[in-house]
KOLLOMI-382648 format. One record per residue: x, y, z of N, C-alpha, C, O in turn. Coordinates in pm, whole numbers, padded with zeros to 5 digits, always signed. Atoms other than C-alpha are relative to their C-alpha. Example, Ala and Ser with C-alpha at 12.3 -4.5 7.8 and 13.67 -1.06 7.14 Angstrom:
BEGIN
+00089-00119+00000+01230-00450+00780+00090+00120+00000+00194+00118+00066;-00082-00119-00006+01367-00106+00714-00077+00109+00073-00026+00220+00090;
This chain:
BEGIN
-00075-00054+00109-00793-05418+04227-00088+00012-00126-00072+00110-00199;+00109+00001+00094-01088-05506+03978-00063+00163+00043-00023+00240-00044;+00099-00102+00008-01308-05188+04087+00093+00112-00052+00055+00200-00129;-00109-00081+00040-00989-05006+04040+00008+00100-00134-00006+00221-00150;+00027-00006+00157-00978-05008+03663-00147+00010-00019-00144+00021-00141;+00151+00021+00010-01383-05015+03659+00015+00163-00106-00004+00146-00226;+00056-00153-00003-01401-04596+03589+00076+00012-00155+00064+00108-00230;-00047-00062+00118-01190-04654+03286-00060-00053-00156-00034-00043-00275;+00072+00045+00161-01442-04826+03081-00108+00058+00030-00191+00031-00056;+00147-00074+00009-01742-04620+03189+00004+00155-00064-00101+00216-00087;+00012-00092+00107-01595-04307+02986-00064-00015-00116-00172+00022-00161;+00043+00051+00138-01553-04479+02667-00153-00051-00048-00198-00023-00159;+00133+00020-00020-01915-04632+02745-00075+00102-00030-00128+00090-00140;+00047-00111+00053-02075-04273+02749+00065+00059-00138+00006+00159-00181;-00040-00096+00133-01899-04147+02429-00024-00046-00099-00040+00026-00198;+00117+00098+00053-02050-04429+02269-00152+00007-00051-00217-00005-00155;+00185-00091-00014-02403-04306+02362-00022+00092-00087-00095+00103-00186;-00004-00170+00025-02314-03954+02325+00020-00035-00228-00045+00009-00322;-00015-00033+00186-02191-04024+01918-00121-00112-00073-00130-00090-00194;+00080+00084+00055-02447-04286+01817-00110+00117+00006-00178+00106-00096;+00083-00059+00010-02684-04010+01886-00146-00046-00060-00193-00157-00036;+00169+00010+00056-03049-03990+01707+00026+00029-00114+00100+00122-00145;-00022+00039+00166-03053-04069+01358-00136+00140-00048-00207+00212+00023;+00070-00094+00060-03244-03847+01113+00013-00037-00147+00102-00109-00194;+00009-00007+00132-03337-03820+00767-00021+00096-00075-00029+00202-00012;+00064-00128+00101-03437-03582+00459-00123-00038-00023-00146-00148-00072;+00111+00026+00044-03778-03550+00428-00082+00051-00091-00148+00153-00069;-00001-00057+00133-03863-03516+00082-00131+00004-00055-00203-00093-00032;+00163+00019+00072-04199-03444-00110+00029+00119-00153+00128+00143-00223;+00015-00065+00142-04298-03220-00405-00093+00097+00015-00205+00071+00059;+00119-00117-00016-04474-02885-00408-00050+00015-00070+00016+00009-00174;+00117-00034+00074-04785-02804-00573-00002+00135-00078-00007+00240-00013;+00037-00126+00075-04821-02541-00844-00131+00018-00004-00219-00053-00055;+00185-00012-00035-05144-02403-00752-00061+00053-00135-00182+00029-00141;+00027-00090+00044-05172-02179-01065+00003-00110-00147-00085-00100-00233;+00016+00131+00126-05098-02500-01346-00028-00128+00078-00001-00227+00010;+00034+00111-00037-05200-02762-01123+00059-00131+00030+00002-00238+00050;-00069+00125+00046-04882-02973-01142+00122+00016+00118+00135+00134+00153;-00052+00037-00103-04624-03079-00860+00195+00051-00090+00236+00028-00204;-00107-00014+00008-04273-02964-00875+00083-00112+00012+00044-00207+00080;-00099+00135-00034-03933-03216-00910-00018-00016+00169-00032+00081+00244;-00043+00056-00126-03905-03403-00577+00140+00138+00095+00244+00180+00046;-00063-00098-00068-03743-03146-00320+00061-00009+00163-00030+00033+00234;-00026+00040-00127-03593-03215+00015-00052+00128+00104-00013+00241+00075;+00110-00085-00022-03845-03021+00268+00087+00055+00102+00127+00171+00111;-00031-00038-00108-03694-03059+00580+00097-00127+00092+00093-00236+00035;-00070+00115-00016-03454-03300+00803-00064-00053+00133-00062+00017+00233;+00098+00010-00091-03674-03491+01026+00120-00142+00085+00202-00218+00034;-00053+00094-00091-03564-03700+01390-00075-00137-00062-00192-00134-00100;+00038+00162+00013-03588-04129+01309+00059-00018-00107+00118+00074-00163;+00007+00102+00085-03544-04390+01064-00031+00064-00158-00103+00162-00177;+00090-00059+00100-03603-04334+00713-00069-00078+00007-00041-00191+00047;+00127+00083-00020-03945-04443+00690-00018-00050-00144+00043+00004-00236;+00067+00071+00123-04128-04686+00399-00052+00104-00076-00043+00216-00024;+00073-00063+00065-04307-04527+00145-00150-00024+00018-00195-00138+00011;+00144-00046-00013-04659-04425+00192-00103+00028-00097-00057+00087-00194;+00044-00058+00115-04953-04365-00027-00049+00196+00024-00097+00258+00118;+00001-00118-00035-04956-04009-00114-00085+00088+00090-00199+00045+00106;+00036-00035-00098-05042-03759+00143+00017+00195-00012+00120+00256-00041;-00076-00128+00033-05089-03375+00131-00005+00098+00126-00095+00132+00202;-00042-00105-00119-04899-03138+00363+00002+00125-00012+00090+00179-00078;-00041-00177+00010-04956-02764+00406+00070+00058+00092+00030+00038+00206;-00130-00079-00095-04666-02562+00580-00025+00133-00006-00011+00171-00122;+00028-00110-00041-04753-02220+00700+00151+00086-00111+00271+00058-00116;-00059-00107+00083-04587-01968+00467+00150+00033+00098+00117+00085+00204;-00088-00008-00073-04209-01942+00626+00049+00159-00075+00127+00213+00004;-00028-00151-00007-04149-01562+00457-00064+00085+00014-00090+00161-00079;+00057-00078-00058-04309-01387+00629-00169+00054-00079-00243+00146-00044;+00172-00026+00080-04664-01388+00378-00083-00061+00091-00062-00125+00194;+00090+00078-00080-04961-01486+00475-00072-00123-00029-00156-00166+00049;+00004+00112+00071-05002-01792+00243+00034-00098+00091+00047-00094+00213;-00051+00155-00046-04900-02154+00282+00043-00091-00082-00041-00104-00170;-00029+00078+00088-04713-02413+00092-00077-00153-00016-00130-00228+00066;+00134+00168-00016-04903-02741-00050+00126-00076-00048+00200-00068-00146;-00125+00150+00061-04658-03043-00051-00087-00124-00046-00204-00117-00010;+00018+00095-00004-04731-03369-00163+00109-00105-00001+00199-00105-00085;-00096+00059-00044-04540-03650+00003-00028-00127+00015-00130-00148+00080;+00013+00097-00017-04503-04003-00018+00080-00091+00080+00083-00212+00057;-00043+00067-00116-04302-04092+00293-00057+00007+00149-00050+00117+00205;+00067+00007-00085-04480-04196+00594+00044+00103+00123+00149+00165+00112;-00071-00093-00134-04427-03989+00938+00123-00125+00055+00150-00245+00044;+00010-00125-00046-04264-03850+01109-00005+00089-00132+00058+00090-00238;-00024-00153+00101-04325-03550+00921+00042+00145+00051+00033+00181+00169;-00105-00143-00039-04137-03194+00919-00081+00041+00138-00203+00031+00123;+00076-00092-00074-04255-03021+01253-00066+00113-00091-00026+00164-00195;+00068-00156+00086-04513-02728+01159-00095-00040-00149-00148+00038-00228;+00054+00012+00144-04659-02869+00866-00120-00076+00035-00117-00128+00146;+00126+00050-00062-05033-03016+00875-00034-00082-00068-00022-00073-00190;+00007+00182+00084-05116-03363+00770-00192-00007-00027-00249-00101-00082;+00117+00002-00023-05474-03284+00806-00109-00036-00172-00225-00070-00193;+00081-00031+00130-05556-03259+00426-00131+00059-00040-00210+00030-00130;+00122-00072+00044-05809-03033+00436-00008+00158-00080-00104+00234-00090;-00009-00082+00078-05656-02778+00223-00100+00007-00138-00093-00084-00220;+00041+00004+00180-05883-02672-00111+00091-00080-00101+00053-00168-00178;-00109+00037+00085-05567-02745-00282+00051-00104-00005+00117-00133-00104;-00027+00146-00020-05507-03091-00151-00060-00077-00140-00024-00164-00220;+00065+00103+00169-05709-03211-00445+00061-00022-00118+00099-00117-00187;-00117-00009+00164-05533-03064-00729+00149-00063+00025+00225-00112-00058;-00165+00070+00067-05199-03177-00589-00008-00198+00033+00066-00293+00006;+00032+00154+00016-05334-03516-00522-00046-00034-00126+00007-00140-00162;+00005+00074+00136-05457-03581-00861+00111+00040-00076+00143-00041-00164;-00090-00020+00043-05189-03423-00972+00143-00115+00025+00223-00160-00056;-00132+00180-00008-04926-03738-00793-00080-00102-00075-00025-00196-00134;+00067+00178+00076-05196-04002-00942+00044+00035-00170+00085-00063-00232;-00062-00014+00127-05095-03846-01302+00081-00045-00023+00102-00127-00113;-00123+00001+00038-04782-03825-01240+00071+00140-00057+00191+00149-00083;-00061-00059+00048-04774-03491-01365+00080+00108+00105+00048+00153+00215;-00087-00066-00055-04461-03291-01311-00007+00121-00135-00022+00122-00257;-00028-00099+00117-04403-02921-01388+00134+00000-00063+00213-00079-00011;-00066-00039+00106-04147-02794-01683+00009+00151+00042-00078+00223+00092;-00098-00117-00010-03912-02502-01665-00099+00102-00105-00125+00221-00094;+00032-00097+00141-04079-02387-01997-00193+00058+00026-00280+00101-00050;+00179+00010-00040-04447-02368-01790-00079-00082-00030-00196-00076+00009;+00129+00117+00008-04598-02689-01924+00006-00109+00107+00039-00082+00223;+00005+00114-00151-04626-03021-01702-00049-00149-00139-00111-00175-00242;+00011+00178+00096-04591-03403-01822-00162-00038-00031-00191-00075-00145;+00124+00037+00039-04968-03469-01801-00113+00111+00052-00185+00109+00152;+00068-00114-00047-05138-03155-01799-00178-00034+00046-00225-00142+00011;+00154+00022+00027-05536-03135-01721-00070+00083-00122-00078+00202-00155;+00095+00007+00103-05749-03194-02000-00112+00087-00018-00206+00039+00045;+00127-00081+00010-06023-02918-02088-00088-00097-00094-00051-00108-00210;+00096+00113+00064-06310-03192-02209-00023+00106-00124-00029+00061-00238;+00091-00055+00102-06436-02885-02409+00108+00041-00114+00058+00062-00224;-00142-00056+00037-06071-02775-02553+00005-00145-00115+00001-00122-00236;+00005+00167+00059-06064-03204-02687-00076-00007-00116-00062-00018-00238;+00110-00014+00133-06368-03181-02820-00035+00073-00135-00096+00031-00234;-00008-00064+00105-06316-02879-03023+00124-00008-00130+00121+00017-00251;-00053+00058+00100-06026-02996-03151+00009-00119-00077+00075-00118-00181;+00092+00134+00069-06166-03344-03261-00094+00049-00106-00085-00019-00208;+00078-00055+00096-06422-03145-03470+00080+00076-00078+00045+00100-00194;-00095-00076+00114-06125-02941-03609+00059-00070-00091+00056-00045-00211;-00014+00094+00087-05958-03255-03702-00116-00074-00110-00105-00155-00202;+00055+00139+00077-06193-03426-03854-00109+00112-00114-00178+00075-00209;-00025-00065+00160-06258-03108-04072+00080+00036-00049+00024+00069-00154;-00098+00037+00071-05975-03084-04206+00044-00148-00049+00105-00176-00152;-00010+00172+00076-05961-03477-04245-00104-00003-00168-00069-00064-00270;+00077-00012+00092-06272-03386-04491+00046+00062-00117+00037+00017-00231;-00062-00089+00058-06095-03091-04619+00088-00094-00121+00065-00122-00239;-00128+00127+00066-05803-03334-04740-00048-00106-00082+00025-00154-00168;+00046+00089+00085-06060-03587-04882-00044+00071-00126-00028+00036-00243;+00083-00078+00127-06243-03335-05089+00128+00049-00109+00129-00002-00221;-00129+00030+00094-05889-03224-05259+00043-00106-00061+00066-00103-00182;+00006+00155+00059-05836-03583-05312-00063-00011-00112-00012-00021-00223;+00110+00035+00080-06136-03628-05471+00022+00063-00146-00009+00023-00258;+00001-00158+00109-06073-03333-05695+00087-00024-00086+00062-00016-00206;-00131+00015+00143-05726-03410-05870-00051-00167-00049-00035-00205-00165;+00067+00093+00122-05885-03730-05969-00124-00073-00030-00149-00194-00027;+00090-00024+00091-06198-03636-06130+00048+00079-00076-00036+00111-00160;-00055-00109+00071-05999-03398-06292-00001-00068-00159+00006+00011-00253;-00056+00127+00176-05948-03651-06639+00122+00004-00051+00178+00002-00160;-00169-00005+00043-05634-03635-06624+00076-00109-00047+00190-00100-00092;-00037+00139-00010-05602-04009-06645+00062-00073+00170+00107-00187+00178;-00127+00027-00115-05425-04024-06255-00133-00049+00040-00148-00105+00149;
């Protein structure tokens, strides 16, 4: 009489299986502005099979151009694999560089075209350090001027 009843717990058993299925996640990174050098807000790429994974130190992914160009997108991503199918972990893009120093900044682009920590032109610094600091002169020599004047001040 036991085997009887047996068949009516080996449904429920499979439907079990069947809905627990294979987990998945969003797998999120940040795309590279190739043209200012600076990483877009955090963007959800693609929804990848497993676990969400730990965080990783950054890592840059290029994804074959999905409209039909002949380009490629540069991600930079700081969650370990799995990563999106199709995309290449290889980092040997040119562009891997800029959007890797670009996560060690920190800088993110702006709607308005600038970016939180843009790159620095050494020579751009320098010229304006010599601008300041004539006009700092500028400002002393006026100084100087209203009192030698004998005005008593």
């Amino acid at each position: 009489m036991k085997k009887k009843y047996l068949f009516l717990l080996l449904p429920p058993a499979g439907v079990l299986a069947y809905a627990r299925g294979d987990t998945s996640h969003i797998f999120l990174a940040r795309q590279l502005d190739e043209t200012r050098a600076c990483l877009d807000p955090t963007a959800s790429v693609d929804v990848v099979v497993g676990d969400q994974p730990p965080e990783c130190p950054a890592i840059c992914l290029t994804q074959p151009n999905d409209d039909g160009g002949t380009g490629r997108v540069v991600w930079i991503a700081t969650m370990c694999p799995p990563y999106p199918w199709n995309f290449d972990a290889a980092g040997l893009d040119p562009a891997c560089d800029a959007g890797l120093a670009a996560a060690a900044r920190h800088d993110v682009c702006f709607d308005d075209g600038g970016s939180s920590d843009p790159i620095v032109d050494s020579g751009t610094d320098a010229a304006d350090a010599a601008d300041a600091a004539d006009a700092s002169e500028e400002d002393a020599a006026i100084a100087d001027a209203g009192t030698d004047s004998g005005d008593g001040g």
